[in-house]
N, C-alpha and C positions, 0 to 999 in steps of 0.2 A: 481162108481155106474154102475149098470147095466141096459142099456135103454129099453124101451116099447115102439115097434112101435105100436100108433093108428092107426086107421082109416084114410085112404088117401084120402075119399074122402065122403062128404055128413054125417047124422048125426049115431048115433049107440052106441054100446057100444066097450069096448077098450078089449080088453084081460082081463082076471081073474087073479092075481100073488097073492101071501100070502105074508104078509107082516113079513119080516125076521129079522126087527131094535129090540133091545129087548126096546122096547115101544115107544123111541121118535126118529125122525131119519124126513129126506127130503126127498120132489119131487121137481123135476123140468122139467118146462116145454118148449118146444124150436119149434120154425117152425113155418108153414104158419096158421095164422089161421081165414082168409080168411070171417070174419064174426060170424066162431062158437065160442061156449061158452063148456067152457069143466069143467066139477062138477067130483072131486073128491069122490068116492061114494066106502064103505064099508057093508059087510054083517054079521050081528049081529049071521047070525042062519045057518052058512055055504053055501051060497050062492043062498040062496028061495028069503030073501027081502034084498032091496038095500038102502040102506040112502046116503044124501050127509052125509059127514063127518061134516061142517062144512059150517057155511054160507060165509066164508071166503076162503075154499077149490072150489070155480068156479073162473076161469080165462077166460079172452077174451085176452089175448094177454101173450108173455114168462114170468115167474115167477117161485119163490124160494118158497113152502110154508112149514114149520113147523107140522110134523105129529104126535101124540101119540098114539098109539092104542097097543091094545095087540098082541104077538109077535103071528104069524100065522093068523090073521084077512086075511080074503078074500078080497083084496081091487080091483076096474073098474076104467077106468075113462070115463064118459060118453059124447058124444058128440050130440050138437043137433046146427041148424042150421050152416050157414057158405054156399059155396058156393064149387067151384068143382076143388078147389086148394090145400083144407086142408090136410094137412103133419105135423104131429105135432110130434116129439119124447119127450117121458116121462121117466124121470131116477128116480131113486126109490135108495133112498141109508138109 
């Protein structure tokens, strides 16, 4: 898997990547996450609006989660509270 460094620090959005599984395929998430809440979020219309993927795709702490989407979907991951520790790595496989 090839990792996604978020945001180190406070809340934001993570990097833009396409999503390359040809539909079902994992994230996983690892590091400090210091309070924040980080929602897995995709864009339906090449990257204007953002959805969570799933109300199951937000994490507070490291997690496995199971993704389907179509192959090239513009997927974030968005980060919002947490404190001024946050170091999360994201691997996308």
């Amino acid at each position: 898997m090839d990792p996604m460094l978020l945001l180190v620090t406070g809340a934001g959005n993570g990097n833009t990547i396409k999503w390359n599984a040809p539909g079902f395929g994992w994230v996983a998430l690892v590091g400090v996450f210091d309070g924040a809440t980080v929602t897995l979020q995709a864009s339906p219309d090449g990257g204007t609006t953002w959805i969570a993927v799933s109300t199951e795709a937000v994490f507070t702490s490291d997690a496995w989660h199971a993704v389907r989407l179509p192959k090239g979907t513009p997927l974030r991951f968005n980060i919002t509270g947490g404190g001024g520790s946050v170091s999360i790595n994201v691997y996308v496989s």
